[in-house]
C-alpha positions as CSV (number, residue, x, y, z in Angstrom):
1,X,67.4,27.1,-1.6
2,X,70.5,24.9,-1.1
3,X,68.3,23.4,1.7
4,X,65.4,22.7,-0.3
5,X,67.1,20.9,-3.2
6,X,68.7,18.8,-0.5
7,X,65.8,17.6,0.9
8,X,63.9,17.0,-2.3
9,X,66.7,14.6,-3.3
10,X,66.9,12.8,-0.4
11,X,62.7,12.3,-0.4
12,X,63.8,11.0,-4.6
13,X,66.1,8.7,-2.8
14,X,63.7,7.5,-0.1
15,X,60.9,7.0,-2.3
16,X,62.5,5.1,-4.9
17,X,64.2,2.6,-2.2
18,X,61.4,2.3,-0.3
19,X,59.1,1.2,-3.5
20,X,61.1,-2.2,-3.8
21,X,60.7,-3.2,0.0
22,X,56.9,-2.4,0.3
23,X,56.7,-5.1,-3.1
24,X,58.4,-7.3,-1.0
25,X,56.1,-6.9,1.9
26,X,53.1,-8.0,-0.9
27,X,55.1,-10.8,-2.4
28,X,56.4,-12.2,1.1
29,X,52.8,-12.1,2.5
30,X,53.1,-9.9,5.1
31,X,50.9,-7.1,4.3
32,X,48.3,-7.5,0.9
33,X,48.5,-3.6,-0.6
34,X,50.9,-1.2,-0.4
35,X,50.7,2.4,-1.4
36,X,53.9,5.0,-2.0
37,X,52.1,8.4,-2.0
38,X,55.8,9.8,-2.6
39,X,55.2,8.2,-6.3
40,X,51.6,8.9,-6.9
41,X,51.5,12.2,-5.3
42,X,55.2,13.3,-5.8
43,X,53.7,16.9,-7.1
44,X,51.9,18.0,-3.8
45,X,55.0,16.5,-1.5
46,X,57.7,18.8,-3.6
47,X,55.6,21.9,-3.3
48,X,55.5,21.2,0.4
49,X,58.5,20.8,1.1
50,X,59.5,24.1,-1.2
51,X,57.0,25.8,0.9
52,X,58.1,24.7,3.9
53,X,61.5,23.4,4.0
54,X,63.9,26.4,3.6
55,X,62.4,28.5,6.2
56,X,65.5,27.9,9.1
57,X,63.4,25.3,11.5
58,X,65.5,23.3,13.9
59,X,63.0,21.1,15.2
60,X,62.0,18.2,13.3
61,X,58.1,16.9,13.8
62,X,58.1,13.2,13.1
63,X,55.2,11.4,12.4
64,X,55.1,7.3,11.7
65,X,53.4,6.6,8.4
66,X,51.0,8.2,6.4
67,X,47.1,8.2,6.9
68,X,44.5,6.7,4.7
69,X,43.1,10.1,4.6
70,X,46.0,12.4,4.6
71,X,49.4,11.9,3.2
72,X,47.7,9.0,1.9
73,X,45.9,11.0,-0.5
74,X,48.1,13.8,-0.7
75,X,51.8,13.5,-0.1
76,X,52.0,15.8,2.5
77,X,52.7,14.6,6.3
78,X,49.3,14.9,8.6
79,X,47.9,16.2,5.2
80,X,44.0,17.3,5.6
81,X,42.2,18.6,2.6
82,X,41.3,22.2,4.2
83,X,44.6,22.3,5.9
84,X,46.2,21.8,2.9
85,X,44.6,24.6,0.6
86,X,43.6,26.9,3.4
87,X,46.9,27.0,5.4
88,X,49.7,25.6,3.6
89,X,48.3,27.2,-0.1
90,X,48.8,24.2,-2.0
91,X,46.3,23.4,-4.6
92,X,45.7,22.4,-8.3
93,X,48.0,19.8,-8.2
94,X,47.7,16.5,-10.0
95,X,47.9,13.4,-7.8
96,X,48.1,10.0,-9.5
97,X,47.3,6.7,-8.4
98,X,49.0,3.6,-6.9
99,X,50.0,1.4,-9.1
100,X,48.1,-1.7,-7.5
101,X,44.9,0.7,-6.3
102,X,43.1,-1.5,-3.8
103,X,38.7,-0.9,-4.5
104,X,38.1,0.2,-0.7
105,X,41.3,2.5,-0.1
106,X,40.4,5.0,-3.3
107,X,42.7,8.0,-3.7
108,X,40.9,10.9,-4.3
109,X,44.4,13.2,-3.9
110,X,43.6,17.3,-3.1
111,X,40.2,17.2,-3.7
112,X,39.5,14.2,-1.2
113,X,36.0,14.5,0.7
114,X,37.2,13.5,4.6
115,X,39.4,15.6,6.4
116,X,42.5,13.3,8.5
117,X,41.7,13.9,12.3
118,X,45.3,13.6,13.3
119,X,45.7,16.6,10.4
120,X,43.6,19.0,11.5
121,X,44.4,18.4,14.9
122,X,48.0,18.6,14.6
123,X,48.4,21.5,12.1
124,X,45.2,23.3,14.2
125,X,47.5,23.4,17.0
126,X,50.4,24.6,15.1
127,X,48.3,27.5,13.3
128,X,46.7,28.5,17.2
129,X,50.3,28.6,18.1
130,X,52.1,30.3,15.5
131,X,50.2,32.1,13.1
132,X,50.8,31.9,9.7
133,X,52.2,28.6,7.8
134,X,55.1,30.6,6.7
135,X,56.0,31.2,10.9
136,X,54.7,27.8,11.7
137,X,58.0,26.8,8.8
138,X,60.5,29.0,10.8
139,X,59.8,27.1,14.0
140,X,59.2,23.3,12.7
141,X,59.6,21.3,9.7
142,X,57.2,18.0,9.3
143,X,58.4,14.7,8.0
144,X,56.9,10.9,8.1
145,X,59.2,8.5,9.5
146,X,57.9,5.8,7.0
147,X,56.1,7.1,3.8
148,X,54.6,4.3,2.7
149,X,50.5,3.0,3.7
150,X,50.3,-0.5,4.4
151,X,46.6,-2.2,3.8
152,X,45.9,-5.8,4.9
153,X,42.5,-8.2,5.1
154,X,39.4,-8.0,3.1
155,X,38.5,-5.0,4.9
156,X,42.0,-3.4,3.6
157,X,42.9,-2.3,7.2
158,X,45.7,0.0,7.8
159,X,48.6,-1.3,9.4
160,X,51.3,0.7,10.9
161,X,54.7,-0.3,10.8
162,X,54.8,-1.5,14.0
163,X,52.6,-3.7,13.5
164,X,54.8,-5.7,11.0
165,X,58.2,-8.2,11.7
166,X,60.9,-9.5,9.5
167,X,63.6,-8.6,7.1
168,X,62.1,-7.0,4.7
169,X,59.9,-4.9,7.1
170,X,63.6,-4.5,9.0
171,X,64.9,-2.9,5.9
172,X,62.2,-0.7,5.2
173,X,62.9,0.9,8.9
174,X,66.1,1.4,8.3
175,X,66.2,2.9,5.3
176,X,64.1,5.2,6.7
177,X,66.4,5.8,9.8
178,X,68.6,6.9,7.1
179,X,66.4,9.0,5.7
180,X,65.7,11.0,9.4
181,X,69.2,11.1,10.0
182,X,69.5,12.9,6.5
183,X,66.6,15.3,6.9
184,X,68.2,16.6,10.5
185,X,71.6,16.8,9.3
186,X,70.0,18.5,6.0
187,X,68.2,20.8,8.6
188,X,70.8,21.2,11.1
189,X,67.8,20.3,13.3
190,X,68.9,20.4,17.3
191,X,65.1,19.0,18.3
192,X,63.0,16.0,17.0
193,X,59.6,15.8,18.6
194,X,58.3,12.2,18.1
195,X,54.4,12.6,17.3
196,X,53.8,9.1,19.1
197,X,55.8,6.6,20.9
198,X,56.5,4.7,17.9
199,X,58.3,7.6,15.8
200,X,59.9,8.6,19.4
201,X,61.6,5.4,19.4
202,X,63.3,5.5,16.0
203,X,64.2,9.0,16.5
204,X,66.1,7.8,19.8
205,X,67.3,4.8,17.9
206,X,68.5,6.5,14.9
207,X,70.1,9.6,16.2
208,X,71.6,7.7,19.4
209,X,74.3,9.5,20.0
210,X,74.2,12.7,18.3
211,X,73.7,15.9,19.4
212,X,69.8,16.2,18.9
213,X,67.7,16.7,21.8
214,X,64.9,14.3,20.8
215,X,61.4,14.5,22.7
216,X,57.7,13.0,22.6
217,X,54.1,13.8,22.5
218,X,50.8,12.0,22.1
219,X,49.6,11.0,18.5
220,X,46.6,13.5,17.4
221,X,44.7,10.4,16.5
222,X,41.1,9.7,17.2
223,X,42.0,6.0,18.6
224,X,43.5,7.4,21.0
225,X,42.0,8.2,24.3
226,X,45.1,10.9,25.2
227,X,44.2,13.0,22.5
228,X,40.5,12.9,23.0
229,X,40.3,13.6,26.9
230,X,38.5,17.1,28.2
231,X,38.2,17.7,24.2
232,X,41.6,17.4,23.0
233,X,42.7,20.5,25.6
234,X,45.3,18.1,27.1
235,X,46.6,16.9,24.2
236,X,46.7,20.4,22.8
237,X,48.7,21.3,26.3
238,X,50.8,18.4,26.0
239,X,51.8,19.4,22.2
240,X,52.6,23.0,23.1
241,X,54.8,22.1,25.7
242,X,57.5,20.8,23.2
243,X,57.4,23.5,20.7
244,X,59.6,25.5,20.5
């Protein structure tokens, strides 16, 4: 359990530094809405991490930010509503809401209506490959580089954080490089698979250096033609290669 406690405190930590800089992304202008799911839907992101976090995995999934329809809505990385209560058992929860709520980007938390592509994708493949959640735990561990949701325009587009330059948006990455490093040392992770380039790139960045084998494969999302070619079988092939 020492595990566990470890990594909830240091998800306390990120979430409460991390609220500050995304306020500073609103009041500097460079993004108009900011959500913290690690606030709002703090419940469902402890009981994930309980469920999944003390189970021995060394390698480290790491996604970039949460999705409007997944940890977004539910606190938990690649979070998709079935996935959620069907495989990871995680239900009844009570998910709040963001303390500016934008009208288009609604949070609906467990009980949300659309499944997250990139969610079902992702934890599809690792249910194909390993069974059960509790074996999918012993092999891999999930974390979001950055867990905040950044919303900008009229239309309240999502914005990844690569999309965004300057200090503050600086800050915010590097907190959260601190936050990896923690979660690996926390772990004693030897692997950290990059779910996209972008989360590749700070894994290299941040663990430059270490020990840690770190590794990529293509981002589950829709957007992107990779994972939709021949039907998702060559992303699913590409996936499977890295795990261990």
């Amino acid at each position: 359990m020492m595990v566990v406690e470890q990594l909830i405190r240091a998800a306390v930590s990120l979430r409460d530094d991390v609220g500050p800089l995304g306020d500073a992304l609103v009041a500097e202008g460079t993004v108009d809405s900011v959500y913290n799911p690690l606030e709002y839907a703090w419940a469902p992101h402890e009981a994930f991490i309980r469920r999944g976090g003390g189970r021995g995995a060394k390698t480290l999934l790491l996604g970039m930010n949460p999705g409007p329809h997944g940890m977004g809505q539910m606190g938990i990385p690649f979070a998709a509503t079935t996935v959620v209560r069907e495989l990871l058992g995680i239900s009844g929860l009570e998910v709040g809401q963001p303390r500016d709520p934008h009208p288009l980007r609604p949070v609906n938390g467990l009980a949300h209506p659309r499944e997250e592509v990139s969610g079902t994708r992702l934890w599809g493949v690792l249910a194909e490959y390993y069974g059960t959640a509790d074996s999918i735990f012993e092999h891999v561990f999930l974390v979001n580089h950055c867990p905040l949701m950044l919303f900008s325009g009229p239309r309240a587009a999502n914005i990844t954080p690569d999309k965004v330059a300057g200090t503050t948006a600086q800050a915010l990455l590097e907190r959260c490089d601190e936050h990896l490093l923690e979660v690996v040392g926390v772990l004693g992770a030897e692997r950290v698979i990059g779910v996209g380039k972008f989360a590749e790139a700070r894994a290299r960045a941040a663990l430059a250096g270490t020990a840690v084998e770190i590794v990529g494969c293509w981002h589950p999302s829709p957007a992107s033609p990779l994972a939709n070619r021949n039907g998702g079988a060559d992303w699913r092939a590409n996936v499977r290669a890295v795990l261990p």
